[in-house]
SEPA-696969 format. One line per 3 residues: number of its first residue (from 0); for each residue x negated, y negated, z of C-alpha. Coordinates in nm, 4 decimals. Layout:
<nodes>
NUM> X,Y,Z ~ ...
</nodes>
This chain:
<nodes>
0> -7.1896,-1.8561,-24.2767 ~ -7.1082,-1.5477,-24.5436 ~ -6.9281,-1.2351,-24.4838
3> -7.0415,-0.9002,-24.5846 ~ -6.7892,-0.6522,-24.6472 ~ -6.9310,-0.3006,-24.7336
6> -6.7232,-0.0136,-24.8401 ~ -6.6747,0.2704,-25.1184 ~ -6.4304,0.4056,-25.3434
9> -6.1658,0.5930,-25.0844 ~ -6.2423,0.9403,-25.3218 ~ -6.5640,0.9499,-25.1934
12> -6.4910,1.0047,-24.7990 ~ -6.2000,1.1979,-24.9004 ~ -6.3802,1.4829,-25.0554
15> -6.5670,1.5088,-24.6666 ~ -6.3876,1.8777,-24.5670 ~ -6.3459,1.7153,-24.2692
18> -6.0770,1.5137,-24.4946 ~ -5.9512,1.7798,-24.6918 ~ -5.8665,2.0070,-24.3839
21> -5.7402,1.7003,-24.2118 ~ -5.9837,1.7201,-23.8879 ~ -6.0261,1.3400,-23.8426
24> -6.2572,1.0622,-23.8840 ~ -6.5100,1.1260,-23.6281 ~ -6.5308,1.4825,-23.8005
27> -6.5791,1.3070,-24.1866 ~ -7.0110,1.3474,-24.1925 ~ -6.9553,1.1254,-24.5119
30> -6.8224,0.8656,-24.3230 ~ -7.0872,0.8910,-24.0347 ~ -7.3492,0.8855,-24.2719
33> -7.2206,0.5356,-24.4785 ~ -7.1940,0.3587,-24.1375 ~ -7.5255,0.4789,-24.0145
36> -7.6906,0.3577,-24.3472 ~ -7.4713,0.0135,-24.3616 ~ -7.5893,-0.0694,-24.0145
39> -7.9558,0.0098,-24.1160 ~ -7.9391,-0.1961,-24.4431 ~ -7.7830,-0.4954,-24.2720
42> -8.0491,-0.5081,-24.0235 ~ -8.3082,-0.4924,-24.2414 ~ -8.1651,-0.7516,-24.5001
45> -8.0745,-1.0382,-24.2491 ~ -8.2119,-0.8880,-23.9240 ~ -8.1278,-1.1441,-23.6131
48> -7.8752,-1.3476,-23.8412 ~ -7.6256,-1.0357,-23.8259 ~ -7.3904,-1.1675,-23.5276
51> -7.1087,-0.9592,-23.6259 ~ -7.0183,-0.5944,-23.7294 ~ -6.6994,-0.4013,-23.6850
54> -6.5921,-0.0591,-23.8686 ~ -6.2267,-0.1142,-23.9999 ~ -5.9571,0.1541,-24.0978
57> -5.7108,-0.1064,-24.1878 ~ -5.7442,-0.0839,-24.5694 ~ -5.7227,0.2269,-24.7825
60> -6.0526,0.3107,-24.7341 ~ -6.3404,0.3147,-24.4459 ~ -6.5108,-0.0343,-24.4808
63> -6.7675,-0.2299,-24.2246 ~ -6.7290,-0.6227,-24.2046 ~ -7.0395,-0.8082,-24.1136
66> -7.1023,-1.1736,-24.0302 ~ -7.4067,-1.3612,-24.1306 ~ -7.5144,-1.6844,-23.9959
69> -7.8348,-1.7638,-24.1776 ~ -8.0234,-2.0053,-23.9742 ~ -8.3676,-2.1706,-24.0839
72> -8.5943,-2.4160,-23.9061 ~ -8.5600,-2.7542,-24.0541 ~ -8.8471,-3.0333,-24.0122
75> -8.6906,-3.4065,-23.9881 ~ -8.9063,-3.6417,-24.0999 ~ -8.9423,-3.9867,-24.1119
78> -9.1762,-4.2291,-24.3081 ~ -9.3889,-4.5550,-24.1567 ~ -9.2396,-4.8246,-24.3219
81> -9.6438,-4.9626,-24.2595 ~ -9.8690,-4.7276,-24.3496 ~ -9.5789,-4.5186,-24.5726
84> -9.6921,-4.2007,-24.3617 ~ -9.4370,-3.9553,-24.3463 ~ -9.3760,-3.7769,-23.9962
87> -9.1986,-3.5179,-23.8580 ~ -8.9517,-3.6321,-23.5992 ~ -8.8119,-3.3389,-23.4659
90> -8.7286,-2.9918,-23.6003 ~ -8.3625,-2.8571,-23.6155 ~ -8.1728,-2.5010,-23.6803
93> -7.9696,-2.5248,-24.0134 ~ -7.7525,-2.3182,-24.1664 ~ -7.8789,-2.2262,-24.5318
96> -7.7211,-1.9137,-24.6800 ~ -7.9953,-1.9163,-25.0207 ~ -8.2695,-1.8278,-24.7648
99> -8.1844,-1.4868,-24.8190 ~ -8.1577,-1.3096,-25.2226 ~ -7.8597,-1.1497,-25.1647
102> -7.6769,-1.4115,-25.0847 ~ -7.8265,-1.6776,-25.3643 ~ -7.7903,-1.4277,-25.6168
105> -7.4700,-1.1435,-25.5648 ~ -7.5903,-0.9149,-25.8117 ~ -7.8892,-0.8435,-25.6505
108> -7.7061,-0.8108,-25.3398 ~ -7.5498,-0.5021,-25.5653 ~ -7.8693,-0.3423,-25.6525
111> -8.0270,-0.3717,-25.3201 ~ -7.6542,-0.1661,-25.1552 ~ -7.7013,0.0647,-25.4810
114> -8.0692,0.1485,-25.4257 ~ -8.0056,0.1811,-25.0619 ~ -7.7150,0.4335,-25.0260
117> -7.8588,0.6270,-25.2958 ~ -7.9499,0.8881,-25.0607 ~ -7.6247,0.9987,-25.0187
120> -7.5174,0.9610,-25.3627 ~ -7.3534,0.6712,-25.4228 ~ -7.3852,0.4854,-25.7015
123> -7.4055,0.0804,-25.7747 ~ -7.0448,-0.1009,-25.8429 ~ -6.9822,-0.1878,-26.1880
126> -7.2156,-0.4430,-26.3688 ~ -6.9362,-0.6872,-26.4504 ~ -7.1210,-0.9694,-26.4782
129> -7.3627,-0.7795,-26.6973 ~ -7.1077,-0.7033,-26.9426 ~ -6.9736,-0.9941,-26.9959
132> -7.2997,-1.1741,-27.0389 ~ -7.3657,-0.9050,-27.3055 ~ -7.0403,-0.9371,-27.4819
135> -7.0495,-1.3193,-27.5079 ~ -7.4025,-1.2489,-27.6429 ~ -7.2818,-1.0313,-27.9127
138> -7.0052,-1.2649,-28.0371 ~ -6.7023,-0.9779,-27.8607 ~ -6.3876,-1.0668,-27.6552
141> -6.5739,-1.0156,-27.3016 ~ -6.4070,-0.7818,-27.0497 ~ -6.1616,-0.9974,-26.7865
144> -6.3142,-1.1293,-26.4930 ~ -6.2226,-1.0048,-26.1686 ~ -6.0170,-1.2801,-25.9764
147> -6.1490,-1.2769,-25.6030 ~ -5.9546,-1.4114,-25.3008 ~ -6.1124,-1.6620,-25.1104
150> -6.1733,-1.5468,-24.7740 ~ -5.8806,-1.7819,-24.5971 ~ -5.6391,-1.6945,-24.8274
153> -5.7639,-1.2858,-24.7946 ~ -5.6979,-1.3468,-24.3890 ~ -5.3853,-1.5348,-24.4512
156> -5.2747,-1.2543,-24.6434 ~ -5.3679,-0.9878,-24.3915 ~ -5.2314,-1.2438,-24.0749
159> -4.8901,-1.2159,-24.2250 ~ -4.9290,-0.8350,-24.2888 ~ -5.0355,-0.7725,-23.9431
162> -4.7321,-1.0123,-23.8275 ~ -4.4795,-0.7944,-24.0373 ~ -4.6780,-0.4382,-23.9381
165> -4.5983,-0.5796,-23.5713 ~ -4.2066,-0.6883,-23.6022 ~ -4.1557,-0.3929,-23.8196
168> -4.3082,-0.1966,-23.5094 ~ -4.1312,-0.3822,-23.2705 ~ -3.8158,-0.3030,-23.4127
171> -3.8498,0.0658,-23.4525 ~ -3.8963,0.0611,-23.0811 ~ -3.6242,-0.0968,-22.9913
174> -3.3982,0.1334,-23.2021 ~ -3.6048,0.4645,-23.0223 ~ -3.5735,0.3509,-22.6832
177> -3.2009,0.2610,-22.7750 ~ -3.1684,0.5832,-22.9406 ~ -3.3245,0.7613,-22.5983
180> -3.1000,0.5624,-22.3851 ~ -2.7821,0.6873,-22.5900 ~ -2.8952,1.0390,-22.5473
183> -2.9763,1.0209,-22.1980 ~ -2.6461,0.8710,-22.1474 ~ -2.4543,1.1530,-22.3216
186> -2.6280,1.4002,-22.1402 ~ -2.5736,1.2671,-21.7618 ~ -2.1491,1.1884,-21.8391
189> -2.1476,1.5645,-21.9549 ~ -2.3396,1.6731,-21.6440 ~ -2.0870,1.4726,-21.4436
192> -1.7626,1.6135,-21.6125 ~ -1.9151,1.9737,-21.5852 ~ -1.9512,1.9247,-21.1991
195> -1.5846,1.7839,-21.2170 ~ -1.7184,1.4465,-21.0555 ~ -1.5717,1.2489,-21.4144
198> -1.2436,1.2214,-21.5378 ~ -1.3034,1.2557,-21.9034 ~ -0.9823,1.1689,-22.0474
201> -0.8997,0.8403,-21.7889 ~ -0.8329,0.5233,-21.9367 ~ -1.1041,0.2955,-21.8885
204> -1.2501,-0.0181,-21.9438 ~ -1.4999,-0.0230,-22.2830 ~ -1.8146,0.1096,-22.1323
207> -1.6797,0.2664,-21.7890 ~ -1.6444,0.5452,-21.5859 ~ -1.3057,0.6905,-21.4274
210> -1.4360,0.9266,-21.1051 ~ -1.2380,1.2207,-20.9934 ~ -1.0521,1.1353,-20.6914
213> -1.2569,1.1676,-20.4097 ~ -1.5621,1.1532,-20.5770 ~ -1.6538,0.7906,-20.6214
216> -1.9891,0.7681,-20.4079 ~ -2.0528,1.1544,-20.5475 ~ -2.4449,1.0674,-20.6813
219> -2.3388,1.3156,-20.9530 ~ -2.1106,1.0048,-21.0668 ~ -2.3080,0.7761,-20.9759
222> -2.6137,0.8696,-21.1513 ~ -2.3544,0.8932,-21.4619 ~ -2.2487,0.5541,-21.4097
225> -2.5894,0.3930,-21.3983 ~ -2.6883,0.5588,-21.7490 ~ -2.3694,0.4219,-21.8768
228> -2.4220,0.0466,-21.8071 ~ -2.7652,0.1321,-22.0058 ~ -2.5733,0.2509,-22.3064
231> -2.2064,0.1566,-22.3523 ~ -2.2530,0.3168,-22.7463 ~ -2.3163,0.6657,-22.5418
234> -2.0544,0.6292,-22.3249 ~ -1.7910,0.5451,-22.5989 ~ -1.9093,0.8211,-22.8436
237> -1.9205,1.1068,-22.5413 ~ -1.5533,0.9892,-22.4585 ~ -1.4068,0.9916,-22.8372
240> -1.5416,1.3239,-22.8356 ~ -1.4117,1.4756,-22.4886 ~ -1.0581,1.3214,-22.5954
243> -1.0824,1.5261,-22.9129 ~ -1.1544,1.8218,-22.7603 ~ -0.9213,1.7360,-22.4789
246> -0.6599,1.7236,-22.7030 ~ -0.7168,2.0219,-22.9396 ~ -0.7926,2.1956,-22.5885
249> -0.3898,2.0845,-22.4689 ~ -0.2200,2.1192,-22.8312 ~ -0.3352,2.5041,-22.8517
252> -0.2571,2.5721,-22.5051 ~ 0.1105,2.4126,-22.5749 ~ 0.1557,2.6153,-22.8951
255> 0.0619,2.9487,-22.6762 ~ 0.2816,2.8536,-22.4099 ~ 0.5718,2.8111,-22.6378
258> 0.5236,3.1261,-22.8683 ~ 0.5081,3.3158,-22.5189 ~ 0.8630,3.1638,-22.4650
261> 1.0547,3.2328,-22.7408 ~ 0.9220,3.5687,-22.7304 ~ 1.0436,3.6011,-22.3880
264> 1.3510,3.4320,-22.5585 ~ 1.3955,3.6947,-22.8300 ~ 1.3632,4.0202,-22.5837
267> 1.6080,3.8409,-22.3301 ~ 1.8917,3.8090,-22.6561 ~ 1.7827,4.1276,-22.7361
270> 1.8521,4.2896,-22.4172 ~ 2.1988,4.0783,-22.3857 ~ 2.3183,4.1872,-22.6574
273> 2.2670,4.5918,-22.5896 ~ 2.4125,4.5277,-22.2463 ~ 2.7176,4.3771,-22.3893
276> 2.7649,4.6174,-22.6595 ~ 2.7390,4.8965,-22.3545 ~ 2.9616,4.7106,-22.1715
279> 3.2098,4.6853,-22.4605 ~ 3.2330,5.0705,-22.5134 ~ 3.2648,5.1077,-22.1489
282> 3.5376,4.8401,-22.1291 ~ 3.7264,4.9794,-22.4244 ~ 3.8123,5.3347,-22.2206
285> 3.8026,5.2477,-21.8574 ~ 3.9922,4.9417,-21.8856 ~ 4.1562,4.5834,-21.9551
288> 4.0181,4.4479,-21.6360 ~ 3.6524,4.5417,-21.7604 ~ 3.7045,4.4197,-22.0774
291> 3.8276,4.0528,-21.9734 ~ 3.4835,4.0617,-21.7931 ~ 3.3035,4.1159,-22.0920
294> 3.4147,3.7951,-22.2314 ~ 3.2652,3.6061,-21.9986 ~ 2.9326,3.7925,-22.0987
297> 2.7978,3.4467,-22.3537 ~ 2.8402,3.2551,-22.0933 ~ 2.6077,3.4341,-21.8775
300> 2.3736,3.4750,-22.1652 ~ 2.3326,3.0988,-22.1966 ~ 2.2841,3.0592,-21.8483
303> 2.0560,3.3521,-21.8380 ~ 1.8500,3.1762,-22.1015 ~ 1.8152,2.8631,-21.8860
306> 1.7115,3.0747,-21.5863 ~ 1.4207,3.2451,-21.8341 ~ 1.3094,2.8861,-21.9151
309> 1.3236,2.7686,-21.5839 ~ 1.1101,3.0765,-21.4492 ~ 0.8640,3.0423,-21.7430
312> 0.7810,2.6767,-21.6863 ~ 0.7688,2.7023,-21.2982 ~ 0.5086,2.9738,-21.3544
315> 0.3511,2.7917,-21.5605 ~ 0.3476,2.4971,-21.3994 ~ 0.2535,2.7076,-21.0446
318> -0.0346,2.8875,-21.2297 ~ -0.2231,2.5663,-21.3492 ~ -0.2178,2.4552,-20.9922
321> -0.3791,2.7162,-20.8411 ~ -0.6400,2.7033,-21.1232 ~ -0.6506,2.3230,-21.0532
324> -0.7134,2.4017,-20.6254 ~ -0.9944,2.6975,-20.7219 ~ -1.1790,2.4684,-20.9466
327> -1.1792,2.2116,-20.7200 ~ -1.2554,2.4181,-20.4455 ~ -1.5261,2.5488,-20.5974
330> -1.6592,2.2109,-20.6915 ~ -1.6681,2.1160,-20.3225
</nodes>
């Protein structure tokens, strides 16, 4: 058996404008009109001993494989050992690839493909062989030959690129779907903490959830949950980054709260300290009684002070809870 492969230089289909504006193969009229002639050639050189043809994009350029199985009637004879009469026995189908000129002689294979597409103008492959007969003939270093693969080793070589083209496939998947999972992930725990049905800042097992009170069979959480036992990487880089923002979220609101204080702070000192000057001038020309009372006045001021702090925090502190009830109220 022989195998045909017919193809042309990859230049040639790419100047198609179906190429050069990138409108696909079964737009390219160059390559349309290569496979109609290949097919055409091929039956007409080995006509019923064709019993394979496939179109390939697998290499660089557009190529057609074709198997030949060239099959010719074989008489077998035998001779009377008596008479020394040879006769024919039976008749059997042989495989003989010479039975056809192409195959006994390659370079006539060449001209016949060059003569044939010549229609569409192509031109014969180099004369190699030509050349070098001619240079040997004139006495000059010959041009190199042209090392061909034999056929195993050329499917050998394209078995183990297939195998890598499939791993290397394989893998990419894996890191998309991966990759999808993550996102998905992210996207359902920040659902969840919007609708107040996750605790982002809980402390949790590597890969887990922490519901809100009172919302553990919420499907908000749930449906959370179930993305995160897909993708413990999404779940651990969605919580690094809600306890960074929970934090920088607490830290400024701490700063605030204290600035607000020691202004408070400032305008209650401030105040004191008019009201005991006042009290001083007063003290100094109604009486001694008054004035003994106005000793007494730092005292107050310190425990003034504490009473500020004290009212500040329990506001504070009385504020966030009603924030805390309407949120969750409005949750429910």
């Amino acid at each position: 058996m022989r195998e045909v492969i017919l193809t042309v230089n990859k230049a040639w289909f790419d100047a198609d404008p179906a190429a050069v504006f990138g409108e696909g193969v079964e737009h390219n009229q160059r390559i349309a009109d290569f496979e109609r002639l290949s097919i055409a050639w091929l039956k007409e050189t080995f006509v019923d001993d064709v019993i394979h043809a496939r179109a390939d994009l697998d290499e660089e350029a557009y190529h057609i494989h074709a198997v030949i199985m060239p099959r010719v009637q074989v008489e077998m004879t035998r001779k009377d050992k008596k008479t020394g009469e040879k006769k024919v026995i039976t008749t059997r189908l042989m495989l003989q690839p010479s039975k056809f000129d192409v195959i006994e002689d390659y370079e006539h294979a060449q001209d016949s493909v060059g003569e044939w597409f010549s229609e569409i103008g192509l031109d014969r492959g180099e004369r190699r062989k030509e050349a070098y007969r001619e240079a040997i003939a004139k006495g000059e270093t010959p041009p190199p030959k042209r090392m061909h693969s034999k056929t195993r080793d050329w499917r050998r070589k394209k078995d183990l690129e297939l195998a890598k083209r499939e791993r290397d496939l394989e893998t990419r998947s894996a890191v998309a779907e991966e990759k999808a999972a993550e996102a998905e992930t992210i996207i359902e725990i920040t659902e969840a903490v919007a609708q107040g049905a996750v605790d982002p800042v809980a402390k949790t097992a590597e890969g887990a959830l922490a519901p809100v009170k009172g919302r553990e069979q919420d499907e908000v959480f749930l449906r959370a949950q179930r993305h995160a036992q897909r993708s413990p990487k999404g779940v651990s880089r969605i919580a690094k980054a809600f306890r960074c923002g929970w934090g920088a979220m607490f830290e400024t609101a701490r700063k605030e709260a204290l600035a607000r204080v020691n202004a408070d702070f400032r305008a209650a000192n401030k105040t004191l300290e008019e009201v005991r000057a006042l009290l001083a001038r007063i003290g100094g020309s109604v009486g001694a009684d008054l004035s003994g009372n106005i000793s007494k006045l730092p005292d107050l001021a310190r425990r003034l002070k504490m009473t500020i702090l004290a009212g500040n925090l329990s506001h504070e502190r009385s504020t966030e809870s009603r924030e805390n009830k309407n949120i969750d109220n409005t949750n429910s």
